[in-house]
C-alpha positions in Angstrom: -10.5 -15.4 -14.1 -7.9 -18.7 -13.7 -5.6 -19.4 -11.2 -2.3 -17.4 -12.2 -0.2 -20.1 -10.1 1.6 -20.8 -13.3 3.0 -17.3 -13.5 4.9 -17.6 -10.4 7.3 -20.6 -9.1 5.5 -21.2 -5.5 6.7 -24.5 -3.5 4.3 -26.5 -4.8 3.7 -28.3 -1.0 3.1 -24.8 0.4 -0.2 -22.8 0.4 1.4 -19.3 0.6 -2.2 -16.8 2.0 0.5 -14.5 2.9 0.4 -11.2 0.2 -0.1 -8.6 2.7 3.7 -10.0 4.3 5.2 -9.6 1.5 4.5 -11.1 -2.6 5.9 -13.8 -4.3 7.2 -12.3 -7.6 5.9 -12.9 -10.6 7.7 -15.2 -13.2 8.0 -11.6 -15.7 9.3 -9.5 -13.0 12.3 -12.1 -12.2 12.9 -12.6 -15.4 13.2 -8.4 -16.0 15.5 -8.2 -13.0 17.7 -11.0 -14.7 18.0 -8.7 -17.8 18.5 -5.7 -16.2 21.6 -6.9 -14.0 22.8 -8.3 -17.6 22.5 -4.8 -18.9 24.5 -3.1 -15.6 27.1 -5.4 -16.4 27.8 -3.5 -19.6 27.3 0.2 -18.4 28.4 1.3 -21.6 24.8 -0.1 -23.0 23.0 2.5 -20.6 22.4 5.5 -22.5 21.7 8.9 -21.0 18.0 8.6 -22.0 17.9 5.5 -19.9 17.9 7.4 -16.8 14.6 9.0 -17.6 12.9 6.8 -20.0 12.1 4.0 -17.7 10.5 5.7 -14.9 8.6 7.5 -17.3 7.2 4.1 -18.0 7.0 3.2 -14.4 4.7 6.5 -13.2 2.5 6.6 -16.0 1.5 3.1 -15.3 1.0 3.9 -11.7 -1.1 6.6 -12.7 -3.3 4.4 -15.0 -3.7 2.0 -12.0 -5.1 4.9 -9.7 -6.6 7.0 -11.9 -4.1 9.9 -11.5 -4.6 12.8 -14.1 -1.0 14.1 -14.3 1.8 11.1 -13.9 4.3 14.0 -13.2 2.8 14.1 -9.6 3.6 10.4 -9.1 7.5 10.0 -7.2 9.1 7.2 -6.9 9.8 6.1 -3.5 12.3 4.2 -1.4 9.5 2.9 1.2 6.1 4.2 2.3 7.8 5.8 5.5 10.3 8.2 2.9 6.7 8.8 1.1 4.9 9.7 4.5 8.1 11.6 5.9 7.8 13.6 2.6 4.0 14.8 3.9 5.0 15.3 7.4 8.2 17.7 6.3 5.7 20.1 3.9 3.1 20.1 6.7 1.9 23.9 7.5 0.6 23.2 10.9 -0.5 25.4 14.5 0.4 24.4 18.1 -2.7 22.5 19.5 -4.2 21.5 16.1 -4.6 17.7 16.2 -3.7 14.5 13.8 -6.2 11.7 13.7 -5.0 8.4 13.3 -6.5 4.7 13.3 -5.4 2.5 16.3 -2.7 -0.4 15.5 -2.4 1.0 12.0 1.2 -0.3 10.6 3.7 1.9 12.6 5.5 3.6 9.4 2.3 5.2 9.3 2.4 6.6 13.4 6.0 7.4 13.7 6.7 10.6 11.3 3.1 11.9 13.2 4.6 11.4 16.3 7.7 13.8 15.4 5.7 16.3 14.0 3.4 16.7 16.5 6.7 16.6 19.5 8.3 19.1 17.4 4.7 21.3 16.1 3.1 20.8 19.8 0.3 18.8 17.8 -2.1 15.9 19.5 -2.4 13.1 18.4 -6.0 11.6 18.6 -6.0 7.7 18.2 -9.6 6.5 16.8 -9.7 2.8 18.5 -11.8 0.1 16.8 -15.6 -0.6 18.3 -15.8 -2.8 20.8 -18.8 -4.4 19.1 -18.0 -7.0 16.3 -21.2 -6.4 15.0 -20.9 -3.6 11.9 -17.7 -3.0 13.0 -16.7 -0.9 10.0 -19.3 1.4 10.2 -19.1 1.9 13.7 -15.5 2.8 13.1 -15.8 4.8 10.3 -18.7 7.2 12.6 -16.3 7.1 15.2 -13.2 8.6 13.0 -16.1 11.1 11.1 -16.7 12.5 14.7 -13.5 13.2 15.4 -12.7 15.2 12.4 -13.2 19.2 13.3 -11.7 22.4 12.9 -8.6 21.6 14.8 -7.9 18.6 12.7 -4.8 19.5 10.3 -4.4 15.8 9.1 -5.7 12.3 8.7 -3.5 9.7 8.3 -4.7 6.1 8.0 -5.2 3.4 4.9 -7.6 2.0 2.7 -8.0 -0.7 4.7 -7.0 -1.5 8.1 -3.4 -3.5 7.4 -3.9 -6.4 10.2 -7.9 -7.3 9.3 -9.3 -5.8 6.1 -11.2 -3.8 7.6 -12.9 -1.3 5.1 -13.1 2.6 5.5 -15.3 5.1 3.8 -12.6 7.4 2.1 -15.2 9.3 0.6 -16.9 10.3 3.8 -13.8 11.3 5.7 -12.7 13.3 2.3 -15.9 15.5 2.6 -15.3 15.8 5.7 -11.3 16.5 6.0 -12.7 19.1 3.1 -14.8 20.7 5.3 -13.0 22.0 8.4 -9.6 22.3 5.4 -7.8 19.1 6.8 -5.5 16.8 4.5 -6.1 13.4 4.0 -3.0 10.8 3.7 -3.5 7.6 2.4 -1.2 4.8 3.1 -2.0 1.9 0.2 0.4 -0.6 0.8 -2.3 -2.7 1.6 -4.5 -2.0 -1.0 -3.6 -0.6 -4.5 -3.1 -3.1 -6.4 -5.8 -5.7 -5.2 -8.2 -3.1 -4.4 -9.4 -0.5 -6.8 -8.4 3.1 -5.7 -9.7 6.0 -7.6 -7.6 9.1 -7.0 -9.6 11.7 -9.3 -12.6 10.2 -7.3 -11.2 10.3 -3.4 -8.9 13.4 -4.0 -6.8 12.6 -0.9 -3.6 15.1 -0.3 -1.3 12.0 -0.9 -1.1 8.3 -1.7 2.1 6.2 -0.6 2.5 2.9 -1.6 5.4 0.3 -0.8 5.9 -1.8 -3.8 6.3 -5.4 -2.6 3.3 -6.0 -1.4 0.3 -6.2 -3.6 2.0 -4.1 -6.2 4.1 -7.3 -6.7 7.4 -5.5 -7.2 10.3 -6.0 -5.7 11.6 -4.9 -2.2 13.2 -1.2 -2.1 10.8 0.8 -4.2 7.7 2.5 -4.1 5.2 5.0 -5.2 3.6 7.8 -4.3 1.1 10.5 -5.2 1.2 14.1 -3.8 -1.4 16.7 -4.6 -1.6 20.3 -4.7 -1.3 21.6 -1.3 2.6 20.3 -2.2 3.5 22.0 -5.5 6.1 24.3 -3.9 7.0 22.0 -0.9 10.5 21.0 -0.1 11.5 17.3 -1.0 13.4 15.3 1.9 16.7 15.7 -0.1 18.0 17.5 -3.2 19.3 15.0 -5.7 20.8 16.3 -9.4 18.1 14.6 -11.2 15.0 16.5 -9.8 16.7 19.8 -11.1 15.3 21.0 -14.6 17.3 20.6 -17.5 19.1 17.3 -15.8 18.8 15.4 -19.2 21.5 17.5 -20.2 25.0 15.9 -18.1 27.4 18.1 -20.0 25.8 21.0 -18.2 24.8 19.5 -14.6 27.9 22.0 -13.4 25.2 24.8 -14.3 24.0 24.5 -10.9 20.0 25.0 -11.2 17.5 26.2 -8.5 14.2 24.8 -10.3 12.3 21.2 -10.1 11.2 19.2 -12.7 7.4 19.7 -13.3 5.1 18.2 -11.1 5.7 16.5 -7.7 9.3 14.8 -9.7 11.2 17.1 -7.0 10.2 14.2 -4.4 11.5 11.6 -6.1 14.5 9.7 -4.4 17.9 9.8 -5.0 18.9 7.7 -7.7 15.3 7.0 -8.6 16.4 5.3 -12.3 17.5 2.1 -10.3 18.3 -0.2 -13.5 17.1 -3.2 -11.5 13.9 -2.4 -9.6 12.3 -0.2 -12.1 12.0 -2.2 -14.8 11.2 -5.3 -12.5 8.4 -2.7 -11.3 7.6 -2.0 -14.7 6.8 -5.7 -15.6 4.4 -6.3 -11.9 2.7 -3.1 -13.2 1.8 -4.5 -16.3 0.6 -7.8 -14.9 -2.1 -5.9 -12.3 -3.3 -3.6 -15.2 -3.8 -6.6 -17.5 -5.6 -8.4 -14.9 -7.2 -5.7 -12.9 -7.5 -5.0 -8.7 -11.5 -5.9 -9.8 -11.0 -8.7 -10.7 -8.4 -9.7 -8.4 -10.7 -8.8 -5.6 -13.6 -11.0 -7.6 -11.3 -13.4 -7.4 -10.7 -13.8 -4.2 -14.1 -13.5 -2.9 -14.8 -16.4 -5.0 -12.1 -18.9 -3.5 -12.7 -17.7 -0.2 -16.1 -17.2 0.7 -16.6 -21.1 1.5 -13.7 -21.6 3.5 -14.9 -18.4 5.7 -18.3 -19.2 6.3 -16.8 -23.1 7.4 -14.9 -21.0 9.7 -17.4 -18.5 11.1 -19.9 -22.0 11.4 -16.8 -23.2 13.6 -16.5 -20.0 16.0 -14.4 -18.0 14.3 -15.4 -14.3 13.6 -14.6 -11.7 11.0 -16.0 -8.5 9.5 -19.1 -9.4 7.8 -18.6 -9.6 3.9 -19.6 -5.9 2.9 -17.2 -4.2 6.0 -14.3 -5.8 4.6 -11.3 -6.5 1.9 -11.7 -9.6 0.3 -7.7 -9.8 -0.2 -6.8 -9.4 2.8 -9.4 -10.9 5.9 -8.9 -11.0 9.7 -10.2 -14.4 11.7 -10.4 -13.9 15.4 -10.5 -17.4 17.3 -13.2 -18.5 19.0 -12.2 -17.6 23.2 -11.3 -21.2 23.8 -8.8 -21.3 20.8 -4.8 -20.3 21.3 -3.5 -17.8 18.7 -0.6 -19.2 18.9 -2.1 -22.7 18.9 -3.5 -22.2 15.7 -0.2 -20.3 14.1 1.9 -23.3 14.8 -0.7 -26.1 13.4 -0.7 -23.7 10.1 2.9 -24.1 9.8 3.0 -28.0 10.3 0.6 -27.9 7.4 2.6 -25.8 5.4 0.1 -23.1 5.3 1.5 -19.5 5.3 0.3 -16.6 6.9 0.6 -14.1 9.7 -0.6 -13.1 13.3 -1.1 -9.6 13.7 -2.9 -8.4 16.7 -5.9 -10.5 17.7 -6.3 -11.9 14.4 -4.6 -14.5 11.8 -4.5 -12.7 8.8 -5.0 -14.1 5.4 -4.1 -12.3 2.3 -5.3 -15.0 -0.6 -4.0 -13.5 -4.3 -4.7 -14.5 -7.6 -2.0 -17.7 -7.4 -4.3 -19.3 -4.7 -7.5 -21.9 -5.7 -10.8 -22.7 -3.3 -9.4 -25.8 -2.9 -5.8 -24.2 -0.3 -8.8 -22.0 1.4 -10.5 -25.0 2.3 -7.6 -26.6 3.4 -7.2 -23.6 5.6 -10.5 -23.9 7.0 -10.5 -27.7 7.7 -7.1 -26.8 9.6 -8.6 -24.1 11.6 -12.0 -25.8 12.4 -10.0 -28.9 13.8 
């Protein structure tokens, strides 16, 4: 695959390896949000099918991205914390069962945890990384497989680890969340989208996804996926438009006490958004033209020289296999400043973030080999 740099409208003096903060948007998707605010202007051109069409649209291409069956159990979602507080509100949970979480995983993924388990009388079990940096992933993924057992009720964690890339085994910890009856809860916000994710093959309890990351959408909107342990759970509030028959507006007074099929009852509050689902729409398309394979091809291929200048210079990082190749955490060498190394990055123009120990780069498909060596020549200096 090219560079898609021409589908975007980056500074062209600045090397933006910053996806996993937040995505530049696409060229398509700006010009769809243009259109759309055109189209609220007239409110007289919104039909009443226009409430439902669009997100139609919008969860069956989600579901063809993550190989959902159904694209009624796809919501659409304010933020992954609305998604995750969705989970933690249809949770059927015991005093002194336990959650297991991943140390430093992004917080919108501790905090609705922490309430259910002050408010259930849950623990919280926190599975810190190895101290080894040698096959670091694995040794982390053994450590959170121990820890599942039969007083687990939940595991809540990502695809990857949201400040360094590091990969876990989903597949493993599904078998094993099966086992003792435990649900699993993915967080993808730092992976779908760049990094293929198979529902029908993982089976977890529930996907969320914030949509301006590597979804490329705009800021506001989200997805999620909730399986069957919450068909007949209760959504976080009870808007018109989740109610059966709510196509029909001359009989909304008909006050109804059924959902829509599928999971559409956890769907936000004015989900048809005439700006950000059709922007959504339009990143959607781009990804399932493209592909998270080869956007993950892709970016092992600009990157994998620029990495090994820095790991010849002192830096370390999971080794290849362990790892995301969209998003990759470089721990200095111990004589290097962090912060040192943040504040060169910005004189050069060169965009990414700190989190934790680690500078975090998060290349996408409008970056070239030539801005990760730049990178690296910055860094090894």
């Amino acid at each position: 695959m090219e560079c898609q740099r021409k589908k975007f409208s980056l500074p062209d003096d600045q090397i933006y390896l910053n996806g996993a903060y937040m995505s530049p948007l696409l060229n398509s998707v700006v010009l769809g949000g243009q259109e759309a605010i055109v189209k609220k202007q007239t409110p007289s051109v919104i039909r009443t099918d226009d409430f439902f069409s669009e997100v139609e649209v919008l969860k069956k291409s989600f579901a063809q991205l993550c190989s959902i069956s159904n694209y009624q159990d796809v919501a659409i979602v304010p933020s992954a914390s609305y998604g995750l507080a969705t989970v933690a509100k249809n949770i059927h949970a015991d005093r002194g069962q336990k959650i297991v979480l991943i140390s430093e995983q992004f917080p919108s993924n501790v905090y609705s945890w922490q309430r259910l388990a002050e408010e259930r009388g849950l623990e919280i079990q926190m599975i810190e990384s190895p101290s080894s940096t040698s096959e670091r992933s694995q040794g982390w993924n053994e450590k959170i497989l121990a820890a599942v057992d039969h007083k687990t009720v939940l595991v809540a964690m990502g695809n990857v680890h949201w400040a360094d890339g590091t990969k876990f085994d989903l597949m493993s910890i599904r078998k094993a969340t099966r086992a003792v009856g435990a649900l699993l809860v993915i967080d993808g916000t730092q992976s779908v989208g760049a990094l293929p994710f198979d529902v029908q093959s993982i089976q977890p309890d529930a996907l969320v996804c914030a949509g301006y990351k590597w979804l490329m959408g705009p800021y506001s909107i989200g997805l999620a996926y909730y399986g069957e342990y919450f068909r007949e759970g209760q959504p976080l509030e009870e808007n018109w438009i989740n109610r059966l028959n709510s196509e029909d507006f001359k009989g909304l007074v008909n006050y109804e006490a059924r959902y829509q099929p599928g999971m559409t009852r956890y769907d936000m509050g004015e989900k048809s958004n005439f700006i950000l689902v059709p922007m959504m729409i339009k990143a959607l398309e781009f990804i399932l033209e493209i592909t998270p394979e080869a956007i993950q091809n892709y970016c092992a291929g600009i990157s994998e020289e620029a990495l090994g200048q820095l790991r010849a210079s002192g830096w370390s990082m999971d080794n290849r296999h362990e790892r995301a190749h969209h998003l990759v955490g470089i721990r200095p060498p111990q004589h290097v400043s962090l912060e040192d190394c943040a504040v060169r990055l910005r004189e050069n123009n060169i965009m990414v973030s700190v989190r934790g120990s680690s500078i975090r780069i998060s290349p996408n498909v409008y970056n070239t080999h030539d801005e990760m060596m730049r990178l690296a020549e910055v860094l090894s200096a």
